[in-house]
N, C-alpha and C positions, 0 to 999 in steps of 0.2 A: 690426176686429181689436183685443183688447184685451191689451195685458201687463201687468198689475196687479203692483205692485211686491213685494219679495217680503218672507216675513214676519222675515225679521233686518233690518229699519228701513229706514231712507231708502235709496231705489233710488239717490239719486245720489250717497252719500256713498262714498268710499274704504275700501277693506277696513282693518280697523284690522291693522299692524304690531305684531308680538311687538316688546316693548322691549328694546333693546341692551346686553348685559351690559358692565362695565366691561372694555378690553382694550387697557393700554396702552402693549402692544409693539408687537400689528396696530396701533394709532390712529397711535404714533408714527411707523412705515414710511410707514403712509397718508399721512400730513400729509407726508413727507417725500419719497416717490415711492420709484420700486421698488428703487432702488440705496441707500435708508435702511439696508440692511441690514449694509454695510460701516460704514458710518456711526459705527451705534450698535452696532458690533465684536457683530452676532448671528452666530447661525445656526442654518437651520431644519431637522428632520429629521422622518423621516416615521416614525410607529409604526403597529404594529396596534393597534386597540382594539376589541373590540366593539361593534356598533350599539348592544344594546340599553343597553351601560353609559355614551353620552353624552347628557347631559341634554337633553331637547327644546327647552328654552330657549335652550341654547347653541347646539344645532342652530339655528333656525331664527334665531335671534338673526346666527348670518353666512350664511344663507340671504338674510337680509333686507340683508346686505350686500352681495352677489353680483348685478349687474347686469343679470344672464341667464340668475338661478335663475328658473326655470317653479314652477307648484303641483306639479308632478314633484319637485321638490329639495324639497317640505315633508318635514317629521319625520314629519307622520302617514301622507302619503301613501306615504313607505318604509316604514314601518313594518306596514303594512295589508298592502305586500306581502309584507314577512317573513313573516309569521302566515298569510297563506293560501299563499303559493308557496315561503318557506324548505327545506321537505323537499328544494328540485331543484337548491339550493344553496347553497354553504357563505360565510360570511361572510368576508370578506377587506378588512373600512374599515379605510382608511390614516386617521389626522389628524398634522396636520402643527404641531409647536412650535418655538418658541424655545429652545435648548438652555439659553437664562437664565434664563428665563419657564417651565418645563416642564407647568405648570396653566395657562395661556392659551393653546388651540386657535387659530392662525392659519389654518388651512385643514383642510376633511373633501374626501377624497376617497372616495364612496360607493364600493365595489366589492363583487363577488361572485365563487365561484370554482368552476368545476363545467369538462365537458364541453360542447365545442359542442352535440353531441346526447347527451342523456342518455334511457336506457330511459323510454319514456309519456311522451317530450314529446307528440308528436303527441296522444295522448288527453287531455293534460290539458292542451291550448291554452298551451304554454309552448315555441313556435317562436318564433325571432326574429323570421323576416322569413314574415308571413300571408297575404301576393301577391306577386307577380311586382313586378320592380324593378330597377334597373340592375346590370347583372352584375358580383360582386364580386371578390375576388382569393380563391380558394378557399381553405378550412381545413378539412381531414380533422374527419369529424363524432367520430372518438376523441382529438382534441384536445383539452388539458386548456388551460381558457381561462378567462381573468380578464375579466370585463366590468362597465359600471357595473353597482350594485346597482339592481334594479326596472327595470331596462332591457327586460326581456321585454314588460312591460304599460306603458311611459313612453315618449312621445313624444318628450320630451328630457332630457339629462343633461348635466351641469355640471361644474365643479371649484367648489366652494364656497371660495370667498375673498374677500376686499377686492381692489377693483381693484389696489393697490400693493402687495400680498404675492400677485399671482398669478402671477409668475415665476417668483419662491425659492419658493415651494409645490409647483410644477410640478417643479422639477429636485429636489424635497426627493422625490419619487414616484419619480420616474424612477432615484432614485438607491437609494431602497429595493427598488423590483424589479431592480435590476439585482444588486443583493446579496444576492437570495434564492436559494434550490439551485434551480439547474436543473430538477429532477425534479418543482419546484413548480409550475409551467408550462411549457407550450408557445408560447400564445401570448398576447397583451394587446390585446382586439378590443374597443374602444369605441366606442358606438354612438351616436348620438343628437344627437352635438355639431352645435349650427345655427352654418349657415355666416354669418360674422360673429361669432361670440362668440370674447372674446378668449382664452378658454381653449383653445380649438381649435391657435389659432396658437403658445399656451406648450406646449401639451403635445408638439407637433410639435417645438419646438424642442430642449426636456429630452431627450423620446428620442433625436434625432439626435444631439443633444451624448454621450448615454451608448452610441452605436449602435456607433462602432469598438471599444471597448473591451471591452464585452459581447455582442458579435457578433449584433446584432439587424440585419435588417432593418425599415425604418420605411416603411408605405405610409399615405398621404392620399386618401381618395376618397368620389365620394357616395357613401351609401346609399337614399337615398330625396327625398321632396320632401315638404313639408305645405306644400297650399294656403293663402293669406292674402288674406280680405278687409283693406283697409284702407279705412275709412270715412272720408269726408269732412269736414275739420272742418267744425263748424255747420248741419250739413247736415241736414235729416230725413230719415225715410223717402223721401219724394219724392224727394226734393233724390240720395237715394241711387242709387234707381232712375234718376234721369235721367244716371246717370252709367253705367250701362249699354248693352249693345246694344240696339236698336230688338226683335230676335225677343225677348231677356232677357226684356225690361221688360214686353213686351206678354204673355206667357206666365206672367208670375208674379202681374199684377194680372187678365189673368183665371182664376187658380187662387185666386187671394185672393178675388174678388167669391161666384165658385162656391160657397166653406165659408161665405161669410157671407150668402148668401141662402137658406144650409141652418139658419143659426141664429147667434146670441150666437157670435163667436169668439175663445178664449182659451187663453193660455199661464199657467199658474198652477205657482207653484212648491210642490211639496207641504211641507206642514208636518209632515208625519212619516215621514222618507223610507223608516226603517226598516219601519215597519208596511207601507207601500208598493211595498216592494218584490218580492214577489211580483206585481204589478200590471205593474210593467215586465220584469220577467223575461218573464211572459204573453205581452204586446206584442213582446218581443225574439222569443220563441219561434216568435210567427207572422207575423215577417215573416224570419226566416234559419233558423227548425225546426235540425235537426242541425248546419248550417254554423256556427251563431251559439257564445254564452258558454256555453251554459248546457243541454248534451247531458247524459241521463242517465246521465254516466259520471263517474268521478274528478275529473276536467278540470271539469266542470259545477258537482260540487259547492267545488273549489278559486275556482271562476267565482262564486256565491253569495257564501261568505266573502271574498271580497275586497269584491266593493260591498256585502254587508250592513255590512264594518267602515269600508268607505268613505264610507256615509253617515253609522253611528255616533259616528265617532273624527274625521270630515273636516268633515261638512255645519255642526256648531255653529261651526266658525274662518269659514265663507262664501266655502273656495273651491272649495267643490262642492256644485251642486247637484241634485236630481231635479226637472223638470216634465214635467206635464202638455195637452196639447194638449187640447181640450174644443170642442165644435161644438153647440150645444144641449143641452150638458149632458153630453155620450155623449165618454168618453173616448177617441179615436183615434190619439192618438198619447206618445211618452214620450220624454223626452232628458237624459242626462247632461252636464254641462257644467262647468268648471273659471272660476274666474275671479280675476284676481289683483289687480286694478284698473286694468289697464291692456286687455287683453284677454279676450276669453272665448273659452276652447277646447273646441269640439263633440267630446266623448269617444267616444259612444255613442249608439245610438235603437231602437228599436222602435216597427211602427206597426201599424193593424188591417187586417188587407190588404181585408176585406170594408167599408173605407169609402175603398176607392182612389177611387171618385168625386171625391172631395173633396179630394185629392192632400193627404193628411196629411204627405209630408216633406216638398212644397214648400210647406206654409202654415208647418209648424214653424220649418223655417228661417226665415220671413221672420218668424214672431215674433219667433224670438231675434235676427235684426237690428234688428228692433224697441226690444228689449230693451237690446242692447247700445247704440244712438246715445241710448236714455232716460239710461241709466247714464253715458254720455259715456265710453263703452269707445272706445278707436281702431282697435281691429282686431275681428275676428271667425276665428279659427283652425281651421281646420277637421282640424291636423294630421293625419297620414301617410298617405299612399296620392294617388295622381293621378284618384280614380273623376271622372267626366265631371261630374256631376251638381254638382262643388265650382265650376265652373269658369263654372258660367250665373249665378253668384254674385258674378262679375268677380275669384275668386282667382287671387292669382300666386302660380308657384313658389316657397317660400323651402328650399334646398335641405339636407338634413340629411348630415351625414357621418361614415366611419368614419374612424377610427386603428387601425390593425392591426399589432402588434410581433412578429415571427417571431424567434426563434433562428435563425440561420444558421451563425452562425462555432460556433468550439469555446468549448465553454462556460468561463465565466470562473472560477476560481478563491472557492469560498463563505469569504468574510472570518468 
């Protein structure tokens, strides 16, 4: 089993980080801790601004300072979803200033603003939730509802800030939807938030804090779960395996011997994903036909432009990539993958179902485990959904959650 390194350079090296613009309101709150803000007599307010009108630099610039921003919270990766899924909804990015500083973004809060269920979601694979999952607190699908932006196709979403401005950031949101006209929402259904991230707990806090006065009700609960390998330090392949079950262990090394006594076994990452990608659309095609991305409807072709601008605009920064699974040559299988340096998260795959012999998604995975102890990744994410198959992988639950903000009371008076 071969994972041949890939061709953006040293497999073990660290994704290179967009450099840090100067910003030295956030720096100074940061150095200072989160109550800097009384300190140094600020304060922060939240505006709209258009996606497309802040700079990707600056974007990803406090992306890169955000703790528990995913390749989810990149610029390009929102942005990929504007351009192929924007029709099904309107833009509504908070970012959040310093009323002193009003050109130094402290915090983006991505959002978008449509109907829960909008006309051709269903045909154009722009449901929230694509299986069965713990049952939610319902909201009427003519619900007019704010959610993060790209959350339809994002496994997780964030509040983009510095550790120590992510409290005044939180109440600087909270405080601007609470001062929007009522008739602008109904509800505030964020999705995505992993359990642990400390934005989860400020956003919880903001809204309650603004709940009696703008008559919301605030609910906390899961949404879902993404499975998580975490890899052994120092450990290789073996070393990994032997930290599984006895059936695990024994079933995955004889699915592994099986593809390599069929031929040369390798994971290769394609060097032109674009030109390629008809290749894995193919392979998605015949192993989920209709069910999958990429049905000859709307939807399909919405499904096309996004990973054709995904590999375009994403695959050059290195945290996305396309391979190929390969068994003597004969291409069997295909998988998208995200990776930030620290993790790599199993997106997507398509396999040939006429070399099921050779169990093409359990050698893939085991290359990308492969792959990832080469890189000296710590985890292996297999994000959203519980399907069985995550879980002979030795993943544990790591569980995702909503925020859901109702109008309840009488609505508040528009300042």
């Amino acid at each position: 089993m071969t994972v041949p390194s890939r061709p953006d350079g040293d497999p073990a090296s660290p994704k290179t980080q967009p450099s840090r613009q100067s910003e030295p309101v956030a720096a100074a709150r940061h150095r200072a801790g989160s109550s800097a803000a009384t300190a140094i007599d600020s304060r922060l307010v939240a505006i709209r601004r258009p996606f497309e009108s802040i700079a990707d630099e600056t974007w990803d610039a406090l992306a890169a300072r955000t703790p528990w921003a995913s390749p989810f919270s990149r610029n390009c990766v929102q942005r990929v979803w504007w351009d192929a899924y924007g029709a099904t909804a309107h833009d509504q990015t908070l970012i959040v200033v310093d009323e002193s500083a009003p050109d130094e973004i402290v915090g983006i809060m991505p959002l978008m603003h449509r109907h829960e269920l909008e006309p051709g979601d269903l045909a154009a694979r722009t449901t929230i939730r694509h299986q069965p999952g713990p049952a939610l607190r319902p909201v009427p699908d003519s619900a007019t509802a704010v959610f993060f932006g790209a959350s339809y196709h994002a496994d997780y979403a964030t509040v983009l800030a510095a550790p120590g401005d992510l409290n005044a950031v939180c109440e600087a949101v909270a405080e601007s939807l609470a001062a929007q006209d009522p008739s602008r929402w109904d509800v505030v259904d964020l999705r995505r938030l992993r359990h642990g991230d400390p934005a989860t707990d400020a956003l919880v806090g903001a809204f309650e804090w603004a709940a009696p006065r703008a008559g919301w009700l605030v609910t906390r609960e899961q949404e879902d779960v993404c499975p998580v390998v975490t890899l052994p330090p120092g450990a290789d392949f073996d070393g990994y395996l032997a930290a599984l079950g006895k059936k695990e262990r024994h079933e995955i090394r004889r699915k592994v011997r099986r593809a390599e006594a069929a031929g040369s076994v390798r994971l290769e990452s394609s060097a032109s994903p674009i030109d390629d990608l008809n290749a894995f659309v193919d392979l998605h095609q015949k192993r989920w036909g209709a069910d999958g991305l990429f049905p000859p409807t709307e939807g399909g072709a919405a499904s096309r432009r996004f990973f054709g601008e995904l590999f375009e605009s994403c695959a050059p920064t290195g945290i996305v990539d396309l391979s190929f699974l390969t068994v003597g040559g004969r291409r069997i299988a295909a998988g998208v993958t995200f990776d930030d340096g620290e993790a790599v998260y199993y997106y997507n795959a398509g396999v040939e179902p006429d070399a099921r012999e050779l169990s093409p998604g359990v050698v893939m995975v085991a290359c990308y485990i492969q792959r990832a102890i080469d890189l000296g990744r710590t985890r292996v994410d297999f994000l959203r959904g519980n399907e069985p198959y995550k879980y002979e992988w030795g993943a544990v639950d790591s569980p995702i959650e909503r925020l859901l903000v109702q109008r309840v009371g009488p609505a508040p008076e528009v300042r």
